[in-house]
C-alpha positions in Angstrom: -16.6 9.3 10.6 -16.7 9.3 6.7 -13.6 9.6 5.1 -13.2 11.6 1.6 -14.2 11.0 -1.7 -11.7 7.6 -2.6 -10.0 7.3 0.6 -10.4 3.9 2.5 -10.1 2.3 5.8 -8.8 -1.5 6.3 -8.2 -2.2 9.8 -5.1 -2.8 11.6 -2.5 -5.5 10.6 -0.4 -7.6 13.3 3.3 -8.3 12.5 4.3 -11.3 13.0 7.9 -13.2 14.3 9.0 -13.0 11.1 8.3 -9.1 10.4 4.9 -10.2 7.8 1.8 -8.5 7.7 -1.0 -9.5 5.6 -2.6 -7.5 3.6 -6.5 -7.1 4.3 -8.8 -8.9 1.3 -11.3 -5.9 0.5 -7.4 -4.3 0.1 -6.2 -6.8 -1.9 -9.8 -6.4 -4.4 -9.6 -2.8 -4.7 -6.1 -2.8 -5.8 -6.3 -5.8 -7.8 -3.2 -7.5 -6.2 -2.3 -10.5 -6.5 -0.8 -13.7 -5.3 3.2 -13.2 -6.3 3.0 -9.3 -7.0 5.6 -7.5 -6.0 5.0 -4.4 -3.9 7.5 -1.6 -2.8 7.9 -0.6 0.7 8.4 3.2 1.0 8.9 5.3 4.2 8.8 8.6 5.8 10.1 8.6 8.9 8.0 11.6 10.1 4.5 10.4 8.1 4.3 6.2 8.2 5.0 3.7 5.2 2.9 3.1 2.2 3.0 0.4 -0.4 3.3 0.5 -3.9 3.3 -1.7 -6.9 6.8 -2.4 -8.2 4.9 -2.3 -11.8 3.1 1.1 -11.3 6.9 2.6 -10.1 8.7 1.3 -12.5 6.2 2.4 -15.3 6.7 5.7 -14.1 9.9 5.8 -13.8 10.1 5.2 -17.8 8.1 7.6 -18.4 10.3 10.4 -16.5 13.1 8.7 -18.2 12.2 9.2 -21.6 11.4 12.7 -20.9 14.4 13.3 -19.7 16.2 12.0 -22.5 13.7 14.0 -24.7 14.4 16.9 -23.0 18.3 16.5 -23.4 18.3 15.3 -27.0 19.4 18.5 -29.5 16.6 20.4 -31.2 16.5 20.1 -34.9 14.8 22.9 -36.0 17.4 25.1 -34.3 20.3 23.2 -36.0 18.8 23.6 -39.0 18.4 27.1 -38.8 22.3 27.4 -37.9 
């Protein structure tokens, strides 16, 4: 079966005692991650988990933060007009 256009396929993962997985290697290389990253573990209880990079969310989380406060902050032009 080929799977779309940057969409991949690792293999399965076992979790062990402890509740650890590990992370396939070709994984690891194609999302350049590294020994100490930290990754965020998100859920849907009706579609699975996925994995994200603390660095990526939290990047993009400041971005939606300063639009936020650029969207609250006053217009000038309309005080100016006033």
């Amino acid at each position: 079966m080929k799977l779309p256009e940057g969409k991949r396929f690792y293999g399965a993962v076992t979790v062990s005692e402890r509740g650890q997985i590990v992370i396939p290697a070709q994984a690891r290389r194609d999302f350049g991650i590294e020994v100490g990253d930290k990754l965020l573990v998100l859920g849907d209880l009706g579609k699975g988990i996925a994995l994200a990079r603390a660095s990526k969310v939290i990047g993009v989380m400041a971005e939606l933060l300063g639009m936020f406060q650029s969207a609250s902050e006053p217009d000038e032009k309309k005080g100016d007009a006033e």
